[in-house]
C-alpha positions, 0 to 999 in steps of 0.5 A: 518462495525462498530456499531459505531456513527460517530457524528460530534463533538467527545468526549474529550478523548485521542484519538482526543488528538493525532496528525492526521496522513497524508495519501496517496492519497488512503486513507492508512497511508503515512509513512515517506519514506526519514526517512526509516519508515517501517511497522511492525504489524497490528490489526484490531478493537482490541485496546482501548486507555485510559490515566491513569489520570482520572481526569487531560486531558493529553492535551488542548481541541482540536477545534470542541470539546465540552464536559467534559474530558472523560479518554478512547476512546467509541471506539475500535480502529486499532493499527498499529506499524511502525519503527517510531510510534503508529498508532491508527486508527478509522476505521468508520471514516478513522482517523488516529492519532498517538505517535512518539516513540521518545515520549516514554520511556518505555513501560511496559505489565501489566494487565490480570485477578487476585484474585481481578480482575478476569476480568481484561483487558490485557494492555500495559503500554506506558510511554510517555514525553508529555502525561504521561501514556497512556494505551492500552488494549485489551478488554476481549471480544477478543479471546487470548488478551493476546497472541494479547497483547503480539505480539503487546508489541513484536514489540513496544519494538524491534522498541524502541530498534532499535530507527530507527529515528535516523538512518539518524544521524547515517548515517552522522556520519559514513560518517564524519568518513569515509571522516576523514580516507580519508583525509590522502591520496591526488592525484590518491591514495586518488581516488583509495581508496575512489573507493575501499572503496566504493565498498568494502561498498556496498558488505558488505552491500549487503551481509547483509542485504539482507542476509534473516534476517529482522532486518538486513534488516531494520538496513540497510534501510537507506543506501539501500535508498541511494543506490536506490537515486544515480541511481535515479539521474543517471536516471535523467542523462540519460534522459537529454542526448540526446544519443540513448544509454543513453536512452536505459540505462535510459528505463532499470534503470526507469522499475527496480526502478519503480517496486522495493520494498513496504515498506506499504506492510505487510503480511497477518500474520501481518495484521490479525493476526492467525485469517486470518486462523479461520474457514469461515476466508479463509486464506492460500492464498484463498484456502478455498471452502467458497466465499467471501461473507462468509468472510466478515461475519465471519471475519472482519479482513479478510476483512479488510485485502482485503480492505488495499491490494486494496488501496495498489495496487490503490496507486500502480497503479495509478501513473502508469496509469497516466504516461502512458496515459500521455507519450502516452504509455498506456491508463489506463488499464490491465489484472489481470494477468498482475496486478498480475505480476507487484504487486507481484515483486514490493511486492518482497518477501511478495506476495499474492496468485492470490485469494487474489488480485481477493478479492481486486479488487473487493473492487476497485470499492466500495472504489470509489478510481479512479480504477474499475475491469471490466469482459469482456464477453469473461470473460478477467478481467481487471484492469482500471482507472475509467476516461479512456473512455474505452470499457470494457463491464460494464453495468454502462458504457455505455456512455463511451463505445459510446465515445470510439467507435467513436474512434475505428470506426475511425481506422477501418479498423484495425486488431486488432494487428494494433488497439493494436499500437495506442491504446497501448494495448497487441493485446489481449486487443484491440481484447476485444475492437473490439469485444465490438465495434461491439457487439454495432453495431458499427463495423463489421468484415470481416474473412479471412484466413489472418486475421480478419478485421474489418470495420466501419458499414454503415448501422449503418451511413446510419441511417437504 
């Protein structure tokens, strides 16, 4: 990906001065969800960070560092703006380093050629309480860095101005306020308001933040995650209920806030920009005749766009599986279309075209993220968890696919809407599995008007 060496002891510079940022466990940046952190913008392999004191380190050497104190990073970082921070990232090395914005007062765009300076770089002035000026400039080499440099210095200053942090402050003071106007009333009367003026709220606030205006919708964000943690505790309640109905009502409540948004979940727009749409770049949601492999070359940032989609549907996917094999509900795998479906409605909105996901998963594999996409020779893909002893006709598999065949053996004699109840499974998928058992020797099928029945091979046990 980067030319760029990937030494254990890095230099002295602003870069490794900054906090380390957590990350999911898929390897993208964790945003601080209980303080409603929202992606905004992101660029590729575009920034350099340099600190506007050559001489003074605008901080202490970190530890594993050796060297003199060099004012610039050697290297062209990702820049990522959340409702909350500056997040630089070196993508050979997967570091993700940080600037809350609470540390910074004024931001400032400056820069860009002159009479003096005819090559002169686009930057951003960031004027922080604890490092001082931080600059960070788009190198000349890059295609429009002004109108990239102005995107990025758009965003920075609306996070600034709408100071998101601090909405969970804002939030307890509006209920301080408003349990003080309640406080006058007492008995049925001060129940009856508090109802009334609860439902009269949450229809406000519906109506707009959900009204299509995306600033509205972030102002909102905090109180909206209120909403969604009172039906998480409703959720609980119904669990612990012995009732058949509550159950019910509990099953409804977990699929709809399993599936609902992704705040990690920027557009293609937001991640690479106009460049998504270049020529060899493929963009408008893969209705370019190039393959994939002529992306990759010409363009980087298509590529890590498809990168980031896969890690975002691995952290999505996941945690799902895992529960599903657990509660016996599932067993690690899934149609693409069905991926399709599921990745899409919990995106809301922002949803990616068909040849978009196609492009991700086939990274899923190589990223060594636990999930693998795996073709059928019927040509069914599939999405899987890697640690699931599925048949799945893969030629690196095969020690998985005798495990598993033992088991299917063991059910047979099945159809495959029989073998689709215990394995979990749509028949569709459990017929794929049949077919792979028996193309290892392992079962064999008897046709019937009725159905397809397939039964263990003799043979194979006789040991002909």
């Amino acid at each position: 990906m980067s030319s760029v060496s990937t030494a254990s002891t890095p230099d002295w510079s602003p870069f490794y001065c900054l906090p380390k940022a957590e990350l999911t466990p898929c390897g993208l940046l964790k945003l601080d969800t209980a303080d409603n952190e929202v992606e905004m913008i992101r660029r590729n392999s575009l920034i350099e960070l340099r600190h506007e004191n050559t001489n003074d380190p605008m901080a202490p050497c970190p530890r594993g560092i050796d060297g003199p104190w060099i004012n610039r990073t050697s290297i062209v970082l990702t820049i990522t703006i959340t409702t909350h921070r500056i997040v630089l990232t070196d993508s050979s090395t997967n570091d993700y380093r940080f600037i809350h914005l609470s540390n910074v007062h004024i931001v400032q765009a400056t820069g860009g050629p002159s009479f003096q300076h005819p090559f002169g770089s686009y930057k951003i002035v960031v004027s922080t309480y604890t490092y001082g000026d931080l600059l960070l400039v788009v190198p000349n080499s890059v295609n429009r860095s002004k109108e990239k440099r102005d995107v990025i210095f758009q965003q920075l200053e609306k996070a600034l101005i709408r100071k998101q942090w601090e909405q969970a402050t804002r939030m307890q003071e509006q209920q301080k306020i408003q349990q003080q106007k309640q406080s006058t009333k007492v008995g049925v009367d001060h129940i009856l308001s508090k109802h009334h003026q609860r439902h009269a709220h949450a229809s406000k606030l519906a109506d707009t933040a959900l009204s299509g205006d995306a600033e509205q919708l972030l102002t909102q964000a905090g109180e909206l995650l209120q909403v969604i943690q009172k039906y998480t505790v409703l959720l609980q309640k119904y669990q612990k209920s012995g009732n058949q109905d509550d159950d019910d009502a509990a099953q409804k409540l977990e699929g709809l806030l399993s599936d609902m948004g992704m705040t990690s979940a920027l557009t293609k727009s937001q991640q690479v920009g106009n460049s998504g749409n270049s020529t060899g770049g493929g963009g408008g949601g893969g209705s370019s005749s190039f393959g994939y492999g002529s992306r990759k070359r010409n363009n980087p940032a298509l590529q890590d766009y498809y990168e980031l989609t896969a890690r975002q549907l691995a952290d999505f996917l996941l945690p799902r599986f895992h529960k599903q094999i657990q509660t016996g509900q599932g067993s690690g795998i899934m149609t693409l279309t069905d991926v399709y479906c599921l990745f899409n409605r919990a995106r809301g909105t922002n949803l990616i075209s068909p040849e978009d996901l196609r492009q991700a998963c086939e990274l899923l594999g190589d990223l060594n993220l636990g999930l693998s996409q795996r073709t059928f020779p019927s040509g069914v893909i599939v999405v899987q968890l890697d640690k699931t002893l599925t048949l799945t006709g893969g030629t690196n598999n095969n020690k998985n696919n005798t495990t598993t065949g033992d088991s299917i053996v063991q059910l047979c004699p099945t159809t495959a809407l029989e073998a689709s109840h215990v394995l979990k499974l749509s028949p569709f998928l459990a017929m794929e599995q049949l077919e792979e058992a028996e193309r290892l020797g392992l079962v064999c099928r008897d046709v019937t008007l009725e159905t397809i029945r397939f039964y263990p091979n003799k043979f194979l046990t006789a040991g002909w």
